[in-house]
Every structure is written in C-alpha cells, then in structure tokens.
C-alpha positions as CSV (number, residue, x, y, z in Angstrom):
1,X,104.1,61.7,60.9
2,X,107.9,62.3,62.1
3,X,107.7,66.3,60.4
4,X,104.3,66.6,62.3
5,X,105.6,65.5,65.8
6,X,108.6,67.8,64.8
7,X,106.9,70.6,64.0
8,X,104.6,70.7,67.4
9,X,107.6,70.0,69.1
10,X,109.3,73.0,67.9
11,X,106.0,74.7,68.5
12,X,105.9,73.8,72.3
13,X,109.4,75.1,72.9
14,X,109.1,78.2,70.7
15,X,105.4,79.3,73.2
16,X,107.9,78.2,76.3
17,X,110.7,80.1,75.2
18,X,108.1,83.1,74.7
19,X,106.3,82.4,78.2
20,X,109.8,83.0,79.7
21,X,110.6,86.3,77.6
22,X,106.9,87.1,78.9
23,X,107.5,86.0,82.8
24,X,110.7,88.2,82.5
25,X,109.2,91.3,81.1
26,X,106.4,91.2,83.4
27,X,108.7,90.5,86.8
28,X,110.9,93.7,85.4
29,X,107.7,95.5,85.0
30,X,106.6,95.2,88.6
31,X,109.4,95.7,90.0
32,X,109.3,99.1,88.4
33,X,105.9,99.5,89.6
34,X,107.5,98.9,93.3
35,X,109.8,101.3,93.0
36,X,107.8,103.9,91.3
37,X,105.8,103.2,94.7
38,X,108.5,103.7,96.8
39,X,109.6,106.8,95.2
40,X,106.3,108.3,95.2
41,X,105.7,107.5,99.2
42,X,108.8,109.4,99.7
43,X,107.6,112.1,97.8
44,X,104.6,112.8,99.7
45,X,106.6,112.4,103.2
46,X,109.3,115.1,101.9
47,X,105.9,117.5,101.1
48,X,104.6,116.5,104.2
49,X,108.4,117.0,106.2
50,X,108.4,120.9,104.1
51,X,104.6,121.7,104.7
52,X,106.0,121.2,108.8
53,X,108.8,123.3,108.0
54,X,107.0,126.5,107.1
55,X,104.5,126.0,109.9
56,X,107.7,125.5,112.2
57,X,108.8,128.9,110.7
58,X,105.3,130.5,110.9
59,X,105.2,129.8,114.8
60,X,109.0,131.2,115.4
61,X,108.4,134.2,113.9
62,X,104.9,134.5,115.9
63,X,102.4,133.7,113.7
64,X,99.1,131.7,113.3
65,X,98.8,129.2,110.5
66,X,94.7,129.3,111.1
67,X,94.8,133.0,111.7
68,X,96.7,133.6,108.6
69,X,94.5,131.5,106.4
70,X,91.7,133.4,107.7
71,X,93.1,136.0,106.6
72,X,94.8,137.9,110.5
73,X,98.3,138.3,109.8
74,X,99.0,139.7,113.8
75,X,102.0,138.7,114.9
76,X,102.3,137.6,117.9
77,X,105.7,137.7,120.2
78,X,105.9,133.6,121.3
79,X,107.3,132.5,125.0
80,X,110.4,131.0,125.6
81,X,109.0,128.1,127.0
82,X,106.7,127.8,123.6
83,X,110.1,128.5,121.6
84,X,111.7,125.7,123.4
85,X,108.7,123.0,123.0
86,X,108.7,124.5,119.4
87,X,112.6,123.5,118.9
88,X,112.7,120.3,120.2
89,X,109.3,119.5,118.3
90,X,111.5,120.7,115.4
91,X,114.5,118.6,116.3
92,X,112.2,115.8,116.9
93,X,111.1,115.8,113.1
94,X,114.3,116.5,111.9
95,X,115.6,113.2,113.4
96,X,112.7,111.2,111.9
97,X,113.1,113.0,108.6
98,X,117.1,112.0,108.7
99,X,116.1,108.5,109.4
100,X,113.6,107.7,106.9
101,X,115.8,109.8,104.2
102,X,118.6,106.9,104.6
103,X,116.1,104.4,105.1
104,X,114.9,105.2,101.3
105,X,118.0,105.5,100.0
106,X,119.3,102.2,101.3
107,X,116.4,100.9,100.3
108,X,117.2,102.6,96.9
109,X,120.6,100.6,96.9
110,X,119.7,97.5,97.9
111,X,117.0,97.4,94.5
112,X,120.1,98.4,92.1
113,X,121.6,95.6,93.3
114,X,119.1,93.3,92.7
C-alpha cells in the first residue's frame, strides 16, 4: 500500500513538474508571437513611410502618381506654394516616422530585458 501511495505521489509531482516545463514553453512561445507582431507592424509602416517617399519625390519632380499609372508621364513644373505645402507635408511625416522608429526600438529594448 506504502509503494502504491509512493508511486502516485511521485506521479503527481513528475505531471506538475511537466505542467511547469509546459507553462514555461508556452509563455516563451507567445511572447515570440508578440514580438513577431510587433516586428511585422513595423514592417508594414516602414513600406507604408517608403511608398510616401516616392510619391513625395514623384510630386517634386512634377509628376502625377494617377497620371503615371495610367500610363501619362507629362511633367508638369509645380508652384512654389505647392513645393512648400509639399515640404512641410514631407517634414511632417518625417517627424512621425522618427518618432514611431524609437518608439519600436525602445519597445525592442524593453522585451530583451524582460
């Protein structure tokens, strides 16, 4: 009777030492999920951030994104007060892209860390 109490008491601690190893693998497993997440996100606002980019360059140099795609490739000599808008449009992104580049790295960081 002793040997059978033994043995399902090493039984229940051998399944709680493997529900641990278990809880363990699966908490490591989503946080890798998270950050795969994370990194992905970022990855669609950098495309995003270039796609911007080239129509910024597109529209200094005096062209159409529409009329291009269609198939026009006219160029047409932009305003200064255009330009300007276009610059500080420009500048405007570029502060937003600055921001949310250190907000992923820190955010980066601070999940080494933990």
């Amino acid at each position: 009777m002793k040997i059978a109490i033994m043995m399902v008491f090493l039984g229940l601690i051998g399944y709680l030492l493997e529900q641990r190893r278990h809880i363990k693998f699966l908490e490591k497993v989503n946080f890798n999920q998270e950050t795969r997440h994370i990194m992905t996100d970022h990855e669609i606002f950098l495309l995003k951030h270039q796609i911007g980019t080239y129509v910024f360059s597109l529209e200094t140099l005096g062209y159409d994104r529409d009329e291009i795609s269609k198939g026009n490739y006219t160029k047409h000599e932009p305003n200064p007060e255009k330009l300007q808008a276009l610059y500080a449009e420009f500048e405007r992104n570029e502060s937003i892209y600055r921001s949310k580049n250190i907000q992923f790295e820190t955010e980066l960081e601070l999940r080494e860390t933990n």
